[in-house]
PDB file of N, H, CA, C and O in Angstrom:
ATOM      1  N   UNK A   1      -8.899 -19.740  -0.377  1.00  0.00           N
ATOM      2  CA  UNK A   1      -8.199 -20.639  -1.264  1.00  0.00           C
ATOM      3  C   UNK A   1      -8.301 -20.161  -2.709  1.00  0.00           C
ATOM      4  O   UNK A   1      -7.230 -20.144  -3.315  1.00  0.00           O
ATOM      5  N   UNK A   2      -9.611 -19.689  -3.510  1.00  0.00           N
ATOM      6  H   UNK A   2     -10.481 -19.702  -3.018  1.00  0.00           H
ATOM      7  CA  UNK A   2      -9.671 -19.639  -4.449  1.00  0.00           C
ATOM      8  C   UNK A   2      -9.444 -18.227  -4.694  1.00  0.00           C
ATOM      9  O   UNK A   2      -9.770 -17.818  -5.809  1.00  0.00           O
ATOM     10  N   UNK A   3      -8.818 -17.187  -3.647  1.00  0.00           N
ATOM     11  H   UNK A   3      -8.554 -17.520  -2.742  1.00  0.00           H
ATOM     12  CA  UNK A   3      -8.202 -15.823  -4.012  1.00  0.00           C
ATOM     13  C   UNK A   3      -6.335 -15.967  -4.385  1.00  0.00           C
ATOM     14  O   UNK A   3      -5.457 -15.271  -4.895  1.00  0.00           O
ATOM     15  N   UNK A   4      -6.456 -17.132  -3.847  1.00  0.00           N
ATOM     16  H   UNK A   4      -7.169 -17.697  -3.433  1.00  0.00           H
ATOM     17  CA  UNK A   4      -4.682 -17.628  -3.852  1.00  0.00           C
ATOM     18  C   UNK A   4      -4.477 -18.036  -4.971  1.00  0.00           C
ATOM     19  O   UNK A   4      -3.333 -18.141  -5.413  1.00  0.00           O
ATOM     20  N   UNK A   5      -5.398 -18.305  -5.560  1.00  0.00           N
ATOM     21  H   UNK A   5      -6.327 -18.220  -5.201  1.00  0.00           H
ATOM     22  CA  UNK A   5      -4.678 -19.294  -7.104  1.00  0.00           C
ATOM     23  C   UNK A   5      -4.566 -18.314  -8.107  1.00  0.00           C
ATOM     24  O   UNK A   5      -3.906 -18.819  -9.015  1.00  0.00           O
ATOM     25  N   UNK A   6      -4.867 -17.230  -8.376  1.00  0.00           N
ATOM     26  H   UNK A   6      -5.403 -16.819  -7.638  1.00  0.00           H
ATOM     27  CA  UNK A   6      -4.417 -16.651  -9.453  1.00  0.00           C
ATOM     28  C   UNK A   6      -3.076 -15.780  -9.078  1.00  0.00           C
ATOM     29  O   UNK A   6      -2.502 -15.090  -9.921  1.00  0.00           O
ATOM     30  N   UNK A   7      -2.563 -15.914  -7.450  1.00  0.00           N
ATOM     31  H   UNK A   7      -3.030 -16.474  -6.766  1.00  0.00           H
ATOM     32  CA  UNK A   7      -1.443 -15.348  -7.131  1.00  0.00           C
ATOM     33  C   UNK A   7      -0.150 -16.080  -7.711  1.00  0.00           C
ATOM     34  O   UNK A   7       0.764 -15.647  -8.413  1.00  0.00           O
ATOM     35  N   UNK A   8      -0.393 -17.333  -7.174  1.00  0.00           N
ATOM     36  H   UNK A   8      -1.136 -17.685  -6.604  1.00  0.00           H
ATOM     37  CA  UNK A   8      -0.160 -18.919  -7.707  1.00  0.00           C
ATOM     38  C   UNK A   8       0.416 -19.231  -9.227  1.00  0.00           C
ATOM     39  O   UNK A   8       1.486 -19.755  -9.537  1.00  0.00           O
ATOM     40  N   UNK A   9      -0.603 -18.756 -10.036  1.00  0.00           N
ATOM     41  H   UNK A   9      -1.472 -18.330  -9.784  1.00  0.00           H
ATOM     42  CA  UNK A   9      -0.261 -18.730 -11.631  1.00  0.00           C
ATOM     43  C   UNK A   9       0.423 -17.546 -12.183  1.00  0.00           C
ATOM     44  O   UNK A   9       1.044 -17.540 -13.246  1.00  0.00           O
ATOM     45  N   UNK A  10       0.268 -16.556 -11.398  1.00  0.00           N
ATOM     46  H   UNK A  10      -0.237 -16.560 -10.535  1.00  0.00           H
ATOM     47  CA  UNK A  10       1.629 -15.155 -12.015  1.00  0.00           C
ATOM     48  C   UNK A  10       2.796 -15.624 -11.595  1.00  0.00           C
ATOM     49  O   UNK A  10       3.709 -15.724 -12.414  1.00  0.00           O
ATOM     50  N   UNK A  11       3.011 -16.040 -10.112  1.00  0.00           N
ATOM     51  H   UNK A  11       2.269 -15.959  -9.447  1.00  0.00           H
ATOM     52  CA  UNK A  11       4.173 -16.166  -9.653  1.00  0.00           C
ATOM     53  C   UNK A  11       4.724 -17.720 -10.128  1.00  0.00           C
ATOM     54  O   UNK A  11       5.688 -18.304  -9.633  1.00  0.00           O
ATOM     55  N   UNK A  12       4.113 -18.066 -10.886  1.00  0.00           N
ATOM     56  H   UNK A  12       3.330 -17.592 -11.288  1.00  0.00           H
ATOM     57  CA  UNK A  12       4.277 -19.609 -11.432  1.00  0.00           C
ATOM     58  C   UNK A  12       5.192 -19.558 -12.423  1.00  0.00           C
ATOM     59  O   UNK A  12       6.355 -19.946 -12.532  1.00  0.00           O
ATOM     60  N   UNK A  13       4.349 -18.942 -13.192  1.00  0.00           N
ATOM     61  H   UNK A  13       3.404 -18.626 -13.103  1.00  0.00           H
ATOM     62  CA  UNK A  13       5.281 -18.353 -14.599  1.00  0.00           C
ATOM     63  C   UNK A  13       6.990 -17.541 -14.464  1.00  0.00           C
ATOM     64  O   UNK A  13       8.076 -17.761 -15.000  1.00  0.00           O
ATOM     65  N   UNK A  14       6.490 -16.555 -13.472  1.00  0.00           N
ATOM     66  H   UNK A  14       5.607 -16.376 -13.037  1.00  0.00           H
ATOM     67  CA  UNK A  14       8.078 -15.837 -13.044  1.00  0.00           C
ATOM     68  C   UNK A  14       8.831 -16.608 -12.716  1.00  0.00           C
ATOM     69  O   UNK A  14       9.953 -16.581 -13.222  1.00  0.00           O
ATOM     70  N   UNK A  15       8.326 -18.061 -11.270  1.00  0.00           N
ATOM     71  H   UNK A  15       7.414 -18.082 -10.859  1.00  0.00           H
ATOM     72  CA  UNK A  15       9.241 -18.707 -11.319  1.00  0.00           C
ATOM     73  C   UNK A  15       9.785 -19.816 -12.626  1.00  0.00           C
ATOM     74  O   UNK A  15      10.966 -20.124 -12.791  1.00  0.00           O
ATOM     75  N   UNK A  16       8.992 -20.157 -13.212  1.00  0.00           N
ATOM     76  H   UNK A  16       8.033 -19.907 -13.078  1.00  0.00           H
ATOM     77  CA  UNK A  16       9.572 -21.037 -14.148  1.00  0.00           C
ATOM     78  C   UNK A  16      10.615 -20.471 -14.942  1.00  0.00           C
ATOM     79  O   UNK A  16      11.476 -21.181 -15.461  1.00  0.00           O
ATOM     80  N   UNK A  17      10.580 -19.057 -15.079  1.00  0.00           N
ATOM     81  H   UNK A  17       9.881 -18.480 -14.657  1.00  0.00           H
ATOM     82  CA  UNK A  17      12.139 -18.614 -15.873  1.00  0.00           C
ATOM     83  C   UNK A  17      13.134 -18.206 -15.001  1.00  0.00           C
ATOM     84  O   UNK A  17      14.172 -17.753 -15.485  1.00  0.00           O
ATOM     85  N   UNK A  18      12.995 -18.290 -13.734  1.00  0.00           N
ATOM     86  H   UNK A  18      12.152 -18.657 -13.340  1.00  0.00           H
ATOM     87  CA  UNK A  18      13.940 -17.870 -13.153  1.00  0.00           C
ATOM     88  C   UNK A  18      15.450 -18.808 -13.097  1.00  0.00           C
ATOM     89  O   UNK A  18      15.641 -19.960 -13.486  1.00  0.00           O
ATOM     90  N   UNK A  19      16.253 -17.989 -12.561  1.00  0.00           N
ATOM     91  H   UNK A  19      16.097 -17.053 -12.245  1.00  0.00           H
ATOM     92  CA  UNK A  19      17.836 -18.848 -12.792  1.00  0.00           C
ATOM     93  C   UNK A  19      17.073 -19.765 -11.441  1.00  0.00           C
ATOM     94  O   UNK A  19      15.930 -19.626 -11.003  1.00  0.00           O
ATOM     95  N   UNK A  20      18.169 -20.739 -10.981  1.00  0.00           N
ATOM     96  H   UNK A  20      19.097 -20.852 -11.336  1.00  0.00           H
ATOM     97  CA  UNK A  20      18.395 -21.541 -10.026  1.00  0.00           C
ATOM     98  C   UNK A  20      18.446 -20.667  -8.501  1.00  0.00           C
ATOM     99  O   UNK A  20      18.066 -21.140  -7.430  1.00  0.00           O
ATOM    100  N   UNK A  21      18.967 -19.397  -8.684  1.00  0.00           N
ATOM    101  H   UNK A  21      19.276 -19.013  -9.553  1.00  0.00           H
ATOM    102  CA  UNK A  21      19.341 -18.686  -7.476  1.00  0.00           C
ATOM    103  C   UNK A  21      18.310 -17.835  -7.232  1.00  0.00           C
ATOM    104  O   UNK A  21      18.266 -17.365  -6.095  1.00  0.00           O
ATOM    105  N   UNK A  22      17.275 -17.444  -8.189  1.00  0.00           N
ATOM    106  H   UNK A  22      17.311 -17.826  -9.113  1.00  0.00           H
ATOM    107  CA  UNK A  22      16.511 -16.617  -7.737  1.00  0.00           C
ATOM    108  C   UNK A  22      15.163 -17.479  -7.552  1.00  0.00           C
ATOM    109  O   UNK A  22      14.090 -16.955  -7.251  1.00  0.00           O
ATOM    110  N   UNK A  23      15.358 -19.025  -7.790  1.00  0.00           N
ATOM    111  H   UNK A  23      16.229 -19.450  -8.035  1.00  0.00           H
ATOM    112  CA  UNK A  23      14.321 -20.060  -7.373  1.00  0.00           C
ATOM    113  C   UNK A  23      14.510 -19.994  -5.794  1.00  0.00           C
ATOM    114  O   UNK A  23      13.414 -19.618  -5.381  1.00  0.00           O
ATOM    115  N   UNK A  24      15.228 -20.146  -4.878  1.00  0.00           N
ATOM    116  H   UNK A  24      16.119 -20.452  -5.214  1.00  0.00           H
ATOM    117  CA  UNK A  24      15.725 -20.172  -4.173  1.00  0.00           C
ATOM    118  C   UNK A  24      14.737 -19.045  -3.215  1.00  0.00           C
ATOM    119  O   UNK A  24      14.725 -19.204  -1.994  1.00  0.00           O
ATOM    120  N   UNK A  25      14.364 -18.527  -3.504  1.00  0.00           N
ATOM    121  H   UNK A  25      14.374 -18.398  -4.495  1.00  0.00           H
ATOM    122  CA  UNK A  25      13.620 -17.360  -2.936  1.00  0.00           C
ATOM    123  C   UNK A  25      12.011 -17.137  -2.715  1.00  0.00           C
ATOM    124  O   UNK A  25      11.434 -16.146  -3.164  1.00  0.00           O
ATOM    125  N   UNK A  26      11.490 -17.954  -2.129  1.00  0.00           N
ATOM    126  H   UNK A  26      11.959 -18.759  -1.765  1.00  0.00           H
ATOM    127  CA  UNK A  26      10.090 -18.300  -2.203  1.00  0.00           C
ATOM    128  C   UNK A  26       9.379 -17.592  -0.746  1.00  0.00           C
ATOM    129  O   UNK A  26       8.205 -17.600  -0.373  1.00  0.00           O
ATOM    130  N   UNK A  27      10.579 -17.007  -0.129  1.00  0.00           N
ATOM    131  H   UNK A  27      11.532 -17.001  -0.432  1.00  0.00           H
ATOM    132  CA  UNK A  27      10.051 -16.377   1.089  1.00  0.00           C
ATOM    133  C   UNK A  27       8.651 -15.634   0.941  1.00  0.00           C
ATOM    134  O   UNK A  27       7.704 -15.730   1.722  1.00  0.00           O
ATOM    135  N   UNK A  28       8.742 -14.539  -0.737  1.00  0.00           N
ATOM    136  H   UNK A  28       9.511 -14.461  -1.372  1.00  0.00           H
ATOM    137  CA  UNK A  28       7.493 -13.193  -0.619  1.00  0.00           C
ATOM    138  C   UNK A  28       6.050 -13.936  -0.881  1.00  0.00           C
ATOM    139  O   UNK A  28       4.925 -13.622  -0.491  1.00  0.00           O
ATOM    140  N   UNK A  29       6.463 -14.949  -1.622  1.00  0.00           N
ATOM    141  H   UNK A  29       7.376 -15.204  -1.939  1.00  0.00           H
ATOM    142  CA  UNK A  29       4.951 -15.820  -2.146  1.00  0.00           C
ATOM    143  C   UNK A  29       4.645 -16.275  -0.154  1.00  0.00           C
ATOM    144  O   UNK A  29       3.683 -15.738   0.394  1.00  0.00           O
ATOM    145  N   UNK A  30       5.210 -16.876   0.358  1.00  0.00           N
ATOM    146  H   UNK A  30       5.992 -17.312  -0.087  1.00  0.00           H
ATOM    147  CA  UNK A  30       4.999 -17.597   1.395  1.00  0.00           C
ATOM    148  C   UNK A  30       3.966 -16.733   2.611  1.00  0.00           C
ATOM    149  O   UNK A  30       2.955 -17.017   3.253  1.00  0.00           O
ATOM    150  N   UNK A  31       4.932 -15.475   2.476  1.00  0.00           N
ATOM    151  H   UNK A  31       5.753 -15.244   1.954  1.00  0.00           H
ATOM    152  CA  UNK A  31       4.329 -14.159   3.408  1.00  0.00           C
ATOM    153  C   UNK A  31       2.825 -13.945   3.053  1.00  0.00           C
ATOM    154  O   UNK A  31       1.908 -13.997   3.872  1.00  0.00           O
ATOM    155  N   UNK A  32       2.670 -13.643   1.417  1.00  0.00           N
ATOM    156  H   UNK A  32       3.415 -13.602   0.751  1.00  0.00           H
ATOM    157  CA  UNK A  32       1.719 -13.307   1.124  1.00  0.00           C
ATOM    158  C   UNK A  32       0.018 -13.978   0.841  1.00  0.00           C
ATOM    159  O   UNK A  32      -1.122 -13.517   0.797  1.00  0.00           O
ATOM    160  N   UNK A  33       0.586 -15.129   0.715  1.00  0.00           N
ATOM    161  H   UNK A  33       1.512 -15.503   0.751  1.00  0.00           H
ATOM    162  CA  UNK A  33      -0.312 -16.341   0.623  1.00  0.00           C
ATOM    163  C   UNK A  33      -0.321 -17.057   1.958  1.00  0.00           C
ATOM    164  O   UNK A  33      -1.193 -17.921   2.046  1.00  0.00           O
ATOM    165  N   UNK A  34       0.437 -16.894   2.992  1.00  0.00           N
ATOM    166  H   UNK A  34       1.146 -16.192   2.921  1.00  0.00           H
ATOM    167  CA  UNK A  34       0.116 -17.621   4.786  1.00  0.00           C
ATOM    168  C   UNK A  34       0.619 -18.632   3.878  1.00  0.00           C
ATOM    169  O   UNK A  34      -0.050 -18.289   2.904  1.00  0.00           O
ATOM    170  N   UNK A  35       1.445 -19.840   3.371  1.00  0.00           N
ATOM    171  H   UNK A  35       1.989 -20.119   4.163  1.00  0.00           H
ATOM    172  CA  UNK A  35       2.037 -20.761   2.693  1.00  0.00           C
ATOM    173  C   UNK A  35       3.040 -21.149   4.208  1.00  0.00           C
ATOM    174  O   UNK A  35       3.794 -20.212   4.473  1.00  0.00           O
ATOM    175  N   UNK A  36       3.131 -22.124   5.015  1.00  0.00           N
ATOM    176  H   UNK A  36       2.519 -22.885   4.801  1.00  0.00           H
ATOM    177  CA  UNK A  36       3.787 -22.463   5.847  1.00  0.00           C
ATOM    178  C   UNK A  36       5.051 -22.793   5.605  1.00  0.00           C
ATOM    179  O   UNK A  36       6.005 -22.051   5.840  1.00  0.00           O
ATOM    180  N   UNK A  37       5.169 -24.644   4.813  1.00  0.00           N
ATOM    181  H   UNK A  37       4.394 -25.246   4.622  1.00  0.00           H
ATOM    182  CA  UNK A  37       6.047 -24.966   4.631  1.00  0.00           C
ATOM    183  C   UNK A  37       6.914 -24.555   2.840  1.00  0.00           C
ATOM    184  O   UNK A  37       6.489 -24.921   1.743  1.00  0.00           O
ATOM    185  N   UNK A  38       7.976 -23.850   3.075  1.00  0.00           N
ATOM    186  H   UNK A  38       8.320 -23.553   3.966  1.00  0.00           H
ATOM    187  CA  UNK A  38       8.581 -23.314   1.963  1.00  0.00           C
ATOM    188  C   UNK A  38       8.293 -24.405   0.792  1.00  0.00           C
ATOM    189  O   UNK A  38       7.943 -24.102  -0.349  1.00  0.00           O
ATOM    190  N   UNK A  39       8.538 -25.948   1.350  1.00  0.00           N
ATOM    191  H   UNK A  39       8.823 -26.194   2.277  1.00  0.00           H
ATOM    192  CA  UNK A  39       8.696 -26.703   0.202  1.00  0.00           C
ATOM    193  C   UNK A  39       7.688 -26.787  -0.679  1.00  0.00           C
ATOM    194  O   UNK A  39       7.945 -26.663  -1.876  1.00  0.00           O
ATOM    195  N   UNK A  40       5.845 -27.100  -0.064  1.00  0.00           N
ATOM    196  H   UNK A  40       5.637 -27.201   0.909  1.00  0.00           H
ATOM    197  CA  UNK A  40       5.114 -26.935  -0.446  1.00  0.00           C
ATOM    198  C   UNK A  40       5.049 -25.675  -1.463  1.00  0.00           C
ATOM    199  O   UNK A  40       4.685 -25.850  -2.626  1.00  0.00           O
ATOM    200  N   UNK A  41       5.252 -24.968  -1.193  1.00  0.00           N
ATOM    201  H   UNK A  41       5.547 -24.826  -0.248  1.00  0.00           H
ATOM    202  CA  UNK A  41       5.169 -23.420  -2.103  1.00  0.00           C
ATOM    203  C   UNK A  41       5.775 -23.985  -3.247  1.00  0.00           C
ATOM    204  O   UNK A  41       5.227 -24.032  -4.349  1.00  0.00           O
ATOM    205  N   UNK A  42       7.287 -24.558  -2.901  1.00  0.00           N
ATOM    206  H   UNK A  42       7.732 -24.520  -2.006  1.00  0.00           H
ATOM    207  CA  UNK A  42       8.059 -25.029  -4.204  1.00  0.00           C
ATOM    208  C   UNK A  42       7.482 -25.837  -5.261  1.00  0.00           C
ATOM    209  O   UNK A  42       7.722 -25.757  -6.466  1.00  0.00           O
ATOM    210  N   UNK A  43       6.867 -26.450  -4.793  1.00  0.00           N
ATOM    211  H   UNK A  43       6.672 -26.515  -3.815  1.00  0.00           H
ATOM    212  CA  UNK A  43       5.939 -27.556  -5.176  1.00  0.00           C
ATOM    213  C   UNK A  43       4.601 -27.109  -6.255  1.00  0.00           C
ATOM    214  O   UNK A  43       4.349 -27.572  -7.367  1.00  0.00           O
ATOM    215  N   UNK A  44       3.896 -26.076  -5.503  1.00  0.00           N
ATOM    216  H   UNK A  44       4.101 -25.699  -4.599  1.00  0.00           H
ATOM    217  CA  UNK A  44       3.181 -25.523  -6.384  1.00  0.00           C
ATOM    218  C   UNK A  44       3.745 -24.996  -7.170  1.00  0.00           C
ATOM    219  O   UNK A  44       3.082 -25.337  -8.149  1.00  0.00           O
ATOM    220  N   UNK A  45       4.863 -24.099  -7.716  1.00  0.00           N
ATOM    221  H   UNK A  45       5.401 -23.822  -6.920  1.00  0.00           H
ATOM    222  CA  UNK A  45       5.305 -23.532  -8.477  1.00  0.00           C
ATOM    223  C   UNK A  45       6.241 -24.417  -9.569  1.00  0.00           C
ATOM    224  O   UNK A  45       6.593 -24.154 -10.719  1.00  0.00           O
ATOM    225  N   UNK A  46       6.477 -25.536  -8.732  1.00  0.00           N
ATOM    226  H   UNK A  46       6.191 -25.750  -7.798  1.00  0.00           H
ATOM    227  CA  UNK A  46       7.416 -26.157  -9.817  1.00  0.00           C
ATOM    228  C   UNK A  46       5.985 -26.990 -11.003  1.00  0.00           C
ATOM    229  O   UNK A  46       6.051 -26.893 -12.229  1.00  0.00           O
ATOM    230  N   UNK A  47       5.097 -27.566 -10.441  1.00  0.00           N
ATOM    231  H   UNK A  47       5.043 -27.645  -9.446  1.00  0.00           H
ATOM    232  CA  UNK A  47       4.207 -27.914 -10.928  1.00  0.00           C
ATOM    233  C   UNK A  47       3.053 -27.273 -11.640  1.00  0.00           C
ATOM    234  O   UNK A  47       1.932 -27.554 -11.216  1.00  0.00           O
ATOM    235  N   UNK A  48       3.147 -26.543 -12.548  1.00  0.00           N
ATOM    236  H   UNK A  48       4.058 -26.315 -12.892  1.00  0.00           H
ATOM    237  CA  UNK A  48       1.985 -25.920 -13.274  1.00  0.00           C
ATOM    238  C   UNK A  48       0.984 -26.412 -13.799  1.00  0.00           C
ATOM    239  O   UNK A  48      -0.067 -25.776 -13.726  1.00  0.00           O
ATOM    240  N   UNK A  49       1.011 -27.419 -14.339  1.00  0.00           N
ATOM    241  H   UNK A  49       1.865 -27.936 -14.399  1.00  0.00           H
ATOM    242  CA  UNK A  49       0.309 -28.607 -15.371  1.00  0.00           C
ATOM    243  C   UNK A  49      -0.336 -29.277 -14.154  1.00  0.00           C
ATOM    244  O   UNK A  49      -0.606 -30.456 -14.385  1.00  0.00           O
ATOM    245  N   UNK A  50      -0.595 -28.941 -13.165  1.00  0.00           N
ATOM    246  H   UNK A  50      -0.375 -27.984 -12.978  1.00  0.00           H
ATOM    247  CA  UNK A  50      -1.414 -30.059 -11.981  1.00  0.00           C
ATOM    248  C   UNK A  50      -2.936 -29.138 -12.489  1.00  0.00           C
ATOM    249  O   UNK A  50      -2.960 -28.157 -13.232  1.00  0.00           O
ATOM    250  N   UNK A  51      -4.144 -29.832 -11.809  1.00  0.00           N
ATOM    251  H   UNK A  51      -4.124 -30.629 -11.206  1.00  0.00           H
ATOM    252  CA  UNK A  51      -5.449 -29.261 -11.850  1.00  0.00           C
ATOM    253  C   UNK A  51      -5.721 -28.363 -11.285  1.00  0.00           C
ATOM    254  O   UNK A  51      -6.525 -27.548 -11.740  1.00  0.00           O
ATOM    255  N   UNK A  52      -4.930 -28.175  -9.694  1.00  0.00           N
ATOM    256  H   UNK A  52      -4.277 -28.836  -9.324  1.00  0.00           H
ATOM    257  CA  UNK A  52      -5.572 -27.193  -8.676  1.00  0.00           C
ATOM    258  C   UNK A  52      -4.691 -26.062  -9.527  1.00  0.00           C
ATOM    259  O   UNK A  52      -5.094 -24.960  -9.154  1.00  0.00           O
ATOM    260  N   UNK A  53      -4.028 -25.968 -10.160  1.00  0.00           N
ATOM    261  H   UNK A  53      -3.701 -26.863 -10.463  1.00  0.00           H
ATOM    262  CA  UNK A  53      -3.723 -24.434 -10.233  1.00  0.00           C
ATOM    263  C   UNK A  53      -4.583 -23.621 -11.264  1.00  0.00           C
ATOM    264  O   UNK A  53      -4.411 -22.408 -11.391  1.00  0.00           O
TER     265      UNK A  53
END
């Protein structure tokens, strides 16, 4: 868990500038982190300002 979170906060940032279409794309985080459900992933990334990250 706590090797995942600094994957978490790079790919946090990339996503927050990304357009709408390249949000859309959460497949490589998912692969790389075992992340099941896509939405969840979304979730972490849309949310930066939470504690666990």
């Amino acid at each position: 868990m706590f090797e995942r979170r600094p994957i978490y906060r790079e790919t946090a940032k990339e996503y927050q500038k990304a357009s709408k279409k390249e949000k859309k794309d959460t497949g490589l985080l998912c692969e790389i982190t075992g992340l099941k459900p896509r939405n969840y992933a979304t979730r972490l990334l849309g949310n930066t300002e939470k504690p666990y990250m």
